[in-house]
C-alpha positions in Angstrom: -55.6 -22.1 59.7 -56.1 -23.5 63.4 -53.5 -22.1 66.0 -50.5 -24.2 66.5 -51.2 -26.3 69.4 -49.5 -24.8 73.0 -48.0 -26.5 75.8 -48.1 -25.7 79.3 -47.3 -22.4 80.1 -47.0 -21.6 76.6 -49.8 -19.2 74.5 -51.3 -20.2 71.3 -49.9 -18.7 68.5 -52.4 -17.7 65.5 -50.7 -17.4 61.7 -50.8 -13.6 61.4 -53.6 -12.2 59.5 -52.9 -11.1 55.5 -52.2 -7.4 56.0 -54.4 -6.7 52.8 -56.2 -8.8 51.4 -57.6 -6.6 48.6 -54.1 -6.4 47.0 -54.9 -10.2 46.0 -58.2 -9.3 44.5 -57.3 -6.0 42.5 -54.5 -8.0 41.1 -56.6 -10.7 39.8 -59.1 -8.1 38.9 -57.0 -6.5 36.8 -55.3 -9.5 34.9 -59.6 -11.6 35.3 -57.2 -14.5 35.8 -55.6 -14.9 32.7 -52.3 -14.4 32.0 -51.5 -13.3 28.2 -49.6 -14.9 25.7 -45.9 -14.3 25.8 -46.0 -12.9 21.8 -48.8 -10.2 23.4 -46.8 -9.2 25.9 -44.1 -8.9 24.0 -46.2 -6.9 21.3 -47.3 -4.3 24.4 -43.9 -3.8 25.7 -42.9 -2.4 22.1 -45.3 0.3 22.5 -44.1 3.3 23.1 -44.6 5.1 26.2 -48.2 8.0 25.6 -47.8 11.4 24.4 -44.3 10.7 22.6 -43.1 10.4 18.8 -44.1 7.4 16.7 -42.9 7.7 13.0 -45.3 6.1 11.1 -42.8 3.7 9.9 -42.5 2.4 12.9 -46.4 2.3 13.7 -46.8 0.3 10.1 -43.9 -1.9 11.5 -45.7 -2.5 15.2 -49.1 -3.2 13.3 -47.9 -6.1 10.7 -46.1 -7.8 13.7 -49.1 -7.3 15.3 -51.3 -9.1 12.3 -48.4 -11.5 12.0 -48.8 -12.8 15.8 -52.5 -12.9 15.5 -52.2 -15.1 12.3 -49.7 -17.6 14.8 -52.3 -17.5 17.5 -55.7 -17.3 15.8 -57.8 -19.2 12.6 -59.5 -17.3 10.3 -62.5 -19.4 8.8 -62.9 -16.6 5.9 -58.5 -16.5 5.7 -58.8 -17.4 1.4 -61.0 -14.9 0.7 -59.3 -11.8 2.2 -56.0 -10.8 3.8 -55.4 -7.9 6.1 -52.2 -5.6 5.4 -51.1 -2.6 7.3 -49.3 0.2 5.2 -49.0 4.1 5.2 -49.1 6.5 2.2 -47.1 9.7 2.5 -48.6 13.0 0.8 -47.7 13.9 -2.7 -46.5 17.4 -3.0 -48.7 18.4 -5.7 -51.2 18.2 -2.7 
């Protein structure tokens, strides 16, 4: 941007300078520009945070809302001739 034009007696004034201008490129670095779908984010903010407990239940639940997004966002050419489910099996005791 050109300085803003000065009067007599009067210095130029220059826009200051972007303090950092790598912030602006490790952000779009990190995010290559595309912003996800509001169901994804909404999927990743369910997950809960590393190194904590996750009944299975609950991971079963997370994973079909997971397949059930992808089936709203994405086709599947090969959708008649399979299906994808997500389940758990708990151990018998005569294991």
């Amino acid at each position: 941007m050109p300085p803003i034009a000065q009067s007599a007696g009067t210095p130029a004034i220059n826009p200051p300078a972007d303090p950092d201008p790598e912030k602006k490129k490790k952000t779009k670095e990190e995010d290559d520009g595309e912003e996800l779908h509001p169901f994804i984010k909404g999927l990743l903010k369910k997950l809960p945070p590393p190194e904590t407990e996750w009944k299975s239940e609950a991971r079963a639940k997370w994973l079909q809302a997971a397949i059930n997004i992808f089936d709203l966002m994405y086709t599947d050419p090969d959708e008649r001739s399979r299906s994808l489910t997500v389940g758990f099996q708990k151990a018998s005791a005569n294991q």
